[in-house]
Structure formats: structure tokens, C-alpha cells
C-alpha positions in Angstrom: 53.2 2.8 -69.5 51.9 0.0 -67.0 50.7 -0.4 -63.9 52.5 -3.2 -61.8 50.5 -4.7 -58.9 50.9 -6.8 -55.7 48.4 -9.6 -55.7 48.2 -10.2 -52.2 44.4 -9.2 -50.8 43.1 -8.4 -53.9 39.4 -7.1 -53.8 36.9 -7.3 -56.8 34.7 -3.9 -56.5 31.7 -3.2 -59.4 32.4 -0.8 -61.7 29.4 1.5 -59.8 31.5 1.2 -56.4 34.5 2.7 -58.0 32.8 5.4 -59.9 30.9 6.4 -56.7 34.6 7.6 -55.5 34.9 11.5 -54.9 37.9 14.0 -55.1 37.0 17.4 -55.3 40.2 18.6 -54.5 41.9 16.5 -57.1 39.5 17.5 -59.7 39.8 21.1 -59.0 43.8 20.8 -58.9 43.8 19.0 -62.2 40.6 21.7 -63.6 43.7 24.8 -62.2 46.6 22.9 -63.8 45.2 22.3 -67.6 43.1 25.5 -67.0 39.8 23.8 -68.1 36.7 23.4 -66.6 35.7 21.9 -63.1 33.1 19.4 -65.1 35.4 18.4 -67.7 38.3 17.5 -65.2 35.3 15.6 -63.4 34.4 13.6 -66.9 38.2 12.8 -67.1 38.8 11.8 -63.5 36.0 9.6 -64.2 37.4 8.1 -66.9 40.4 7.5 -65.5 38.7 5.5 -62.4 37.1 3.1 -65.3 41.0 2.4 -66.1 42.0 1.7 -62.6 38.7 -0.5 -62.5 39.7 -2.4 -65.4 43.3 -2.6 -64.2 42.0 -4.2 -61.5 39.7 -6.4 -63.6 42.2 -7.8 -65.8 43.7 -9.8 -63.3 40.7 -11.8 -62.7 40.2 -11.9 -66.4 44.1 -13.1 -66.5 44.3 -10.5 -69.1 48.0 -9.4 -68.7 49.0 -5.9 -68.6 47.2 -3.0 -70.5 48.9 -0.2 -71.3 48.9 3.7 -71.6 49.1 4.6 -75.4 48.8 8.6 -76.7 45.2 8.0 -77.1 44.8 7.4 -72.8 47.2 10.3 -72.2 45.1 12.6 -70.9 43.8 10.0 -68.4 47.5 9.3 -67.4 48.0 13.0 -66.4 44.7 12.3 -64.2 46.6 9.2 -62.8 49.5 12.0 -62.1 47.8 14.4 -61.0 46.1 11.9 -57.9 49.2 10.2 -57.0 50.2 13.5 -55.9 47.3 13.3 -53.6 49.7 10.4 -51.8 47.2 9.6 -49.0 44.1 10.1 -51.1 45.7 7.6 -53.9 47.0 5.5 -51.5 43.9 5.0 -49.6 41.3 5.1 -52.9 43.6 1.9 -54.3 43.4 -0.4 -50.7 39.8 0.5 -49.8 38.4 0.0 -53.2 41.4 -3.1 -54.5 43.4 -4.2 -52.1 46.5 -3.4 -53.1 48.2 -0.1 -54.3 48.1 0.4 -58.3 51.7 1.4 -58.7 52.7 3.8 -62.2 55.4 2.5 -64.2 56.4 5.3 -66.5 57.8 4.0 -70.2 62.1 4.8 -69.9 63.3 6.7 -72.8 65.4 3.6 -73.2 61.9 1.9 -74.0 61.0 4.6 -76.0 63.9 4.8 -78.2 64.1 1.1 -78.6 60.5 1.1 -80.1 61.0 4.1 -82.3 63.5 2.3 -84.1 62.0 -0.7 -84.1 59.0 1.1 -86.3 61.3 3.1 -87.9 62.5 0.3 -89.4 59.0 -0.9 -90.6 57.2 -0.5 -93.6 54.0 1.4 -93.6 52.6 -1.8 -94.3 54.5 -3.7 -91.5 54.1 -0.9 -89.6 50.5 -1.1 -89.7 50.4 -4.9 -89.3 52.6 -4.5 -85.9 49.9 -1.8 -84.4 47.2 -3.9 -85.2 48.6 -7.1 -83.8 49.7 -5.2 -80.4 46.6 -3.2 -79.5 43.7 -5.1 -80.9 43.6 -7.3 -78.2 43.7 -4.3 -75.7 40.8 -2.6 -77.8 39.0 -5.9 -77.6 39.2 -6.2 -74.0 38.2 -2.7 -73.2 34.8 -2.7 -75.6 33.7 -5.9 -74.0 34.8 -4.6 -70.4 33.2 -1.4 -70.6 31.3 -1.0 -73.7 31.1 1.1 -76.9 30.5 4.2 -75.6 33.7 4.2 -73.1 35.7 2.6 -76.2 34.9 5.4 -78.6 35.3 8.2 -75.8 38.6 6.8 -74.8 39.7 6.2 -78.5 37.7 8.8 -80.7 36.5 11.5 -78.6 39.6 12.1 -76.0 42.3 12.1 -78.6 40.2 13.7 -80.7 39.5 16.4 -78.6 42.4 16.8 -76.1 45.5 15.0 -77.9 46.4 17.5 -80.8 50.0 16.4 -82.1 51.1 14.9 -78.8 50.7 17.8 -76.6 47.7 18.0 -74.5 45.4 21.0 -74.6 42.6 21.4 -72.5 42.3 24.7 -72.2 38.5 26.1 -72.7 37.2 23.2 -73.5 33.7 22.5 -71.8 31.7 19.2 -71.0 29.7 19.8 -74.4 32.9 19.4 -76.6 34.0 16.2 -75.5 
């Protein structure tokens, strides 16, 4: 998945500024939907403002265009869960960027090219290709917004909330994550 962007008016907020952002009614609509704690929809939501931050960011860094892999998932079902919020998301992106952060969901045509793409990939090659593509991304992120984000986002996330591609959330506090 990526985010596409119109340039036009673009504003360069801290980090702080966008983390300052509230949405108690998002959080507790995303806390009712996965059935999981208000404080733990809070830590993702969070999260997920770091990403539209460092959306944001890469087009001063001339980064190109990050993406959404299975490890973010869970902060892509926040991203869903506020575009819902149409005015909320609408207004949060032009106060805080300039510009509306549109989602661009991956087609299944994009999907099924990939898959057999890999598929026809040796574990090896396969390897090689996943290293290639998402080391710069990894790279970018650590030096953007540190270890700690990089190893939540990559470790502790998927870890915890990912299990086989389906994302359960359910019962799981602050403390486990």
C-alpha cells in the first residue's frame, strides 16, 4: 500500500506537533472494533501518526514512497479506521501537512503479480529480493524515528498483533506490547 500526495502547500510540522493530536472517539471506535483496550488503541493510533509524520517527511527528504508491508498492518487498520472519521481525517492532514494524505490500497492485480513473482524465486533469491526492497525503507525509518519506533513497528507489533496474517488484538493490554 502507499500513500499518494498533492504537493501544493505542503507544511513541515515536528514530530511533537503531530503526536500532540487527539481523537478520542477514533481511538475508542478502533478500542470497540478490535475489542482491545482503550490504551492500547491509543499506543497504536500513535504509532500510526509517526507514519503519517514520516509520510510527510519523506518528501522533504526526497525519499520516494514508503510502503505498508504485514509488519505495519495493524497501523493501516488505524489509518482505516480514521478515514472513516472523514472530517476529522480530512482536517488532521490540512492543519497539521497541508495537503490530504490519500490511501492507495495494493489491487489484487498487484498482489497476484508479486506472488508469482516470488513464487518463482529461490529461497535464496527470494531472500536477496526482500532485502534489496525494504532495507532502504528500514533504513530510513531507524534514522527518522529511532530504534525504539523501528523495533516496535518491526518486532513488537507483528510480534504481538500479526499472528499468520490475521490481526488479533483482542485482550491484549498496554504491558504486552
Amino acid at each position: 500500500m502507499d500513500y499518494i500526495l498533492n504537493k501544493k502547500g505542503i507544511k513541515r510540522p515536528t514530530l511533537d506537533e503531530v503526536l500532540a493530536y487527539d481523537n478520542n472517539i477514533l481511538v475508542e471506535k478502533f478500542s470497540a472494533t478490535y475489542s482491545c483496550d482503550t490504551s492500547v488503541s491509543k499506543f497504536i493510533f500513535n504509532e500510526t501518526k509517526k507514519l503519517f509524520w514520516l509520510f510527510n517527511e519523506s518528501n522533504f527528504d526526497k525519499f520516494g514512497n514508503l510502503s505498508i508491508d504485514d509488519s505495519l498492518i495493524i497501523l493501516d487498520e488505524m489509518w482505516h479506521t480514521f478515514i472513516l472519521f472523514t472530517k476529522d481525517y480530512s482536517t488532521f492532514c490540512h492543519d497539521l501537512f497541508g495537503y490530504y494524505i490519500h490511501h492507495k490500497p495494493t489491487s489484487e492485480l498487484e498482489k497476484d503479480t508479486y506472488i508469482k513473482e516470488i513464487n518463482s524465486l529461490s529461497k535464496k533469491e527470494l531472500l536477496e529480493k526482500k532485502s534489496n526492497e525494504k532495507r532502504p525503507q528500514y533504513e530510513y525509518i531507524y534514522d527518522k524515528l529511532g530504534e525504539e519506533t523501528f523495533k516496535t513497528w518491526y518486532l513488537e507489533l507483528n510480534e504481538k498483533l500479526n499472528i499468520e496474517g490475521s490481526i488479533s488484538i483482542k485482550n491484549i493490554t498496554l504491558k504486552d506490547i
